[in-house]
N, C-alpha and C positions, 0 to 999 in steps of 0.2 A: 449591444443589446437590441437597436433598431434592428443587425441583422437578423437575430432570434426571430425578431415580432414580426417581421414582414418575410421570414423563408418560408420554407415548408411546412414546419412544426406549428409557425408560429400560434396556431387558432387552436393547440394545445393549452396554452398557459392561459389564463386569467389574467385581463390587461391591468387588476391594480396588484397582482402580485412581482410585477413586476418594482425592484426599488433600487434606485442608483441615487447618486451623490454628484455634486457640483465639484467636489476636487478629489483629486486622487494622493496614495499614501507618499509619493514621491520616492520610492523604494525605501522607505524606510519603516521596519517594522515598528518603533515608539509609535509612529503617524497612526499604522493601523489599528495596533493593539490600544493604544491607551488615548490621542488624542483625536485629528479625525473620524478612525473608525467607530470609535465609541458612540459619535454622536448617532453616527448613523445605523448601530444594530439593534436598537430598540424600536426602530420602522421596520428591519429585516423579522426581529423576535415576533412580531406582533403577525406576523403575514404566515410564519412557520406557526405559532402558533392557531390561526386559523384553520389553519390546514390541519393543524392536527385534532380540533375538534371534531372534525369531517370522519375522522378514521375511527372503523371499529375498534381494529386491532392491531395497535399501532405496534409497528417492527423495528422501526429504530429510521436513521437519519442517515444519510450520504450526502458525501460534501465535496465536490472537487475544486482545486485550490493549488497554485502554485506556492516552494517555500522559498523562493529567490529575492521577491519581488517586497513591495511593502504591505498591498492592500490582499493580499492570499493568505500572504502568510502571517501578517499582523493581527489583520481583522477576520480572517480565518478562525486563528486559533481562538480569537475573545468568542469569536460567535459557539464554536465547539462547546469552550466551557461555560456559555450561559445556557445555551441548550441540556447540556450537564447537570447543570444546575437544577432548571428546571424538569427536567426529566429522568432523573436519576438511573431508572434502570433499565432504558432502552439502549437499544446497541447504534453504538456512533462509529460509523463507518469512514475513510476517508480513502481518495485518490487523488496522492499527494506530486504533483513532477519535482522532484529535487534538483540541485543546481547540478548541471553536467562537470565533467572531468574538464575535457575542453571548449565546450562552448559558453562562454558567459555574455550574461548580458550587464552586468550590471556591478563593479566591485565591489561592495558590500554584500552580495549574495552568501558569505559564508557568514557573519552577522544572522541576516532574518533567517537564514537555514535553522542554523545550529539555537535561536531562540526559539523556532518552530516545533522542533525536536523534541526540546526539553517540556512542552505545552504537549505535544500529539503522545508523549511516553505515559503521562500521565489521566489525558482526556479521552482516548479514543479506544478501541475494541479492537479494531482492525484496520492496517493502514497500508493502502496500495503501492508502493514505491514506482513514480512509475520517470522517466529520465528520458531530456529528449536527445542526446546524443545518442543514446539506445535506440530511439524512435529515429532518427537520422539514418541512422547505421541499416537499420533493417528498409526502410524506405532506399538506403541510397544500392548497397548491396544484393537486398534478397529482393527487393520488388522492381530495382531498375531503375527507381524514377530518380534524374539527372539533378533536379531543382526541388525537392521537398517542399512541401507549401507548410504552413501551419492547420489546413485543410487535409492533408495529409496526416501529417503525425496523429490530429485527431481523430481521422478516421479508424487507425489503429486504439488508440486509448477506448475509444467507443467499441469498437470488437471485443476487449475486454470486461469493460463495465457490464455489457450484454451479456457475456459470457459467461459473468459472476453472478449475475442477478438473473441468469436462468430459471433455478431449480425457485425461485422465490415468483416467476411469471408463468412456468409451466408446471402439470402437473408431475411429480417428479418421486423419487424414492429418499434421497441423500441431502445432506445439506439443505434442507427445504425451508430453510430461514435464516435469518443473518445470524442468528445466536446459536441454531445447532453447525453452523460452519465455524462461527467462533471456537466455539467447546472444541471439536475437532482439530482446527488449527492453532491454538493458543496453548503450549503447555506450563510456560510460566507470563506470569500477567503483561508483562512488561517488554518480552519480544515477541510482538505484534505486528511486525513488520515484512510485510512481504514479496515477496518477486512475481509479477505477475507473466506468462505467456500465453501466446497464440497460435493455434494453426489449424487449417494451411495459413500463409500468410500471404492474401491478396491484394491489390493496389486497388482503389476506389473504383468503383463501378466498374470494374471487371469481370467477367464470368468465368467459372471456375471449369474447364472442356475437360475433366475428367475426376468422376470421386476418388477420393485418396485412399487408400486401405487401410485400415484400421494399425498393422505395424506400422506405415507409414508415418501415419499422424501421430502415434506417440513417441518414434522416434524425434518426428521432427520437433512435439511439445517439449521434450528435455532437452531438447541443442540450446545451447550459450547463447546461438545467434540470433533464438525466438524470444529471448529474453525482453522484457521491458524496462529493464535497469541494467546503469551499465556495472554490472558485477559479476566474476565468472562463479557458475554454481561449486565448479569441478574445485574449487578453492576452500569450500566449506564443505560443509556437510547439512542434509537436509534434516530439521526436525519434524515437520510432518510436512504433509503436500496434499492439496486437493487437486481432483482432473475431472472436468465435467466434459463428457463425449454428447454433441449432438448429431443427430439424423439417425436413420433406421439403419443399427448395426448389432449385431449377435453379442449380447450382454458377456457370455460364454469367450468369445473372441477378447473382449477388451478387459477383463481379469486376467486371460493368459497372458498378453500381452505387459500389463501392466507387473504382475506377478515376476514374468521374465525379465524386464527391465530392471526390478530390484533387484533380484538374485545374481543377474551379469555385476550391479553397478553396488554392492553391497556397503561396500565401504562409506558409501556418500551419504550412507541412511546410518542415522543412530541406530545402534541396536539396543538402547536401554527404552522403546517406545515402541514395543512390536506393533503391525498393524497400521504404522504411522500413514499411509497413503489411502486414501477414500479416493473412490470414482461414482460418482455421477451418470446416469447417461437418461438423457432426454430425449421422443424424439422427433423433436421438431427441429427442424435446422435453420441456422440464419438463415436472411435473405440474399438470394445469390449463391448458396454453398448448398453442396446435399451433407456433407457431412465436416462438422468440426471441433475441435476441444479446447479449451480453456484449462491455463495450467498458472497452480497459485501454490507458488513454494514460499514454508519458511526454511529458511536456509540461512546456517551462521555467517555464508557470504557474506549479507549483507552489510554486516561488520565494514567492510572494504571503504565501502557507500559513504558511512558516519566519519569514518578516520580518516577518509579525503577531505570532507567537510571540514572534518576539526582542528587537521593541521592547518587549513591554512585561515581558519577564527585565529589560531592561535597565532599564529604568526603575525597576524595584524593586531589582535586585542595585547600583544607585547606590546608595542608600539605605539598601545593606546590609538592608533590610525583612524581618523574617521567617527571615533567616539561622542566628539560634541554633539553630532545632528541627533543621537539617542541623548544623553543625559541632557539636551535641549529640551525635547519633548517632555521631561521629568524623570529621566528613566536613571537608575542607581547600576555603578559599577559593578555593585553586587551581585545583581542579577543575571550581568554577562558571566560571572565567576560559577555560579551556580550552575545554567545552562551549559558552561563549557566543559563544570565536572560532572554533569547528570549522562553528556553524552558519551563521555570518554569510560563513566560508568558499563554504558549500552552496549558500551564495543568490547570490557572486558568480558561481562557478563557471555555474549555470543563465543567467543576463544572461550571461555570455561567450558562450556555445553559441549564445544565442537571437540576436544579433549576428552572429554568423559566420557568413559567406557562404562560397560556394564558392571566390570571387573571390580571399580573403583566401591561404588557403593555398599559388595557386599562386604569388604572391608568394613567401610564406615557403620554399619549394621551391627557385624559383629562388636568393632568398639564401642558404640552407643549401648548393645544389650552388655558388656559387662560394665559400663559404667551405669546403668538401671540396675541390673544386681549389686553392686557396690553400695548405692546409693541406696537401693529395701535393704540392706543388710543394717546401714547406718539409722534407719527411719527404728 
């Protein structure tokens, strides 16, 4: 936090908006959701809600927040749902890093994950999946850099967030607020969850010695490798997708382009959702690039994400492993029981989608209208 207040930014924020706490959740989400953190989100509530007097027209909330840890993902999700609470029908956005495939910090990370999950399915609008062995990957691979910092990974996560909250800081045509990007990418309430990319994808303070062309960048925005979670697309199927193009490029060029990607790559798009792909193009370009795009897929991938997660909740919550330090803080066996069927829920729900053809429906149409006729017959 001192480094916020004393970097560059720092003379941005409001020095009492600032609120931290003397102890931390010890990775334990009971710590953040119900004991520690409690105490302390009613100083956070109170600072959000100032701010939000301030606002005309308020658009909703962004949160970013690890779900490995205790105080992200504990005190996270409480703060989510009192914001919820209080604000019922503004849109609650999040930019979640989930626990990596290989990297852990921490053994209990699939615990606060999978209690996070079962909280973000329920509270949130829109949830950024974003993973740092993903972030790894493209730092150690596509940018070069030998030693990754935590300054690094961020500086990607940040390319994104900017990328998303374009069309809501420029003036724009598409997705021009968080709730017409909702509507567009949400088709059923509860798969919410999204894959975030970027490109080009350049390493910090870097300059970019040649603009990319417009095939270029969308090819590179659909590559596995641009991804921000480690999930391969090409495994699922896309339900919808937004692509926001920045800098001065031919409106005309990046619908053909986009147009052509789907028609090569057809199978990957539902076809019970025509239309599913929106573009964006704004055009002011980040700092340092003449031109770039932001790419936010839902995709039933993500499924992959949750079921990595949940096997191995599962495998320890057999074993009961680890259990005390939660029903320590007061926390009921229950609630792991719940959580670990809500997610397993998530992941069947995504496999049903990803199966469903268009084909399927008009069957079930046809049975429903003869059992309506049947049924006026009997009235």
């Amino acid at each position: 936090m001192d480094a916020v207040r004393s970097g560059a930014y720092g003379q941005l924020f409001r020095p009492d908006n600032f609120v931290f706490g003397q102890s931390g959740a010890g990775n334990n989400w009971a710590k953040g959701h119900y004991t520690e953190g409690a105490e302390l989100v009613d100083a956070v509530l109170d600072v959000v809600r100032k701010e939000c007097e301030n606002c005309d027209c308020l658009q909703g909330f962004q949160l970013t927040h690890s779900l490995g840890g205790g105080t992200g993902s504990g005190m996270g999700t409480l703060l989510i749902s009192k914001i919820r609470e209080e604000y019922p029908d503004r849109i609650m956005n999040t930019y979640s890093v989930v626990p990596s495939p290989k990297v852990s910090d921490t053994v209990v990370e699939p615990y606060n994950a999978v209690l996070s999950i079962h909280q973000l399915v329920e509270n949130t609008d829109e949830t950024y999946c974003i993973d740092n062995e993903a972030l790894y990957d493209i730092c150690y691979r596509t940018l070069k850099v030998p030693n990754p910092t935590y300054g690094d990974l961020n500086h990607l996560v940040s390319l994104t967030m900017s990328g998303v909250t374009t069309c809501l800081r420029f003036p724009g045509q598409l997705n021009a607020d968080l709730r017409k990007l909702a509507v567009n990418m949400v088709p059923f309430p509860r798969l919410h969850f999204f894959m975030p990319g970027f490109a080009p994808l350049t390493s910090r303070g870097s300059q970019q010695y040649r603009a990319l062309t417009v095939p270029e960048l969308t090819q590179q925005m659909f590559d596995a490798k641009n991804m921000m979670a480690a999930c391969d697309p090409r495994h699922g199927r896309y339900l919808t997708v937004a692509a926001i193009f920045r800098g001065r490029m031919s409106m005309k060029e990046v619908d053909e382009q986009m147009l052509s990607i789907q028609n090569k790559n057809s199978s990957f798009f539902v076809e019970w959702i025509p239309n599913n792909v929106k573009t964006a193009v704004c055009d002011i370009p980040p700092k340092g690039l003449k031109m770039s795009s932001t790419f936010i897929g839902n995709t039933t991938a993500i499924q992959e994400l949750f079921k990595r997660i949940s096997e191995q909740f599962t495998a320890m919550f057999r074993r009961k492993a680890f259990l005390h330090w939660y029903t320590g803080e007061g926390m009921d066996e229950m609630e792991f029981n719940e959580a670990e069927s809500n997610v397993n829920d998530l992941v069947s729900e995504y496999q049903q989608y990803q199966e469903a053809t268009a084909e399927d429906d008009t069957e079930f149409d046809q049975e429903d209208m003869e059992e309506l006729a049947q049924d006026e017959q009997h009235d």
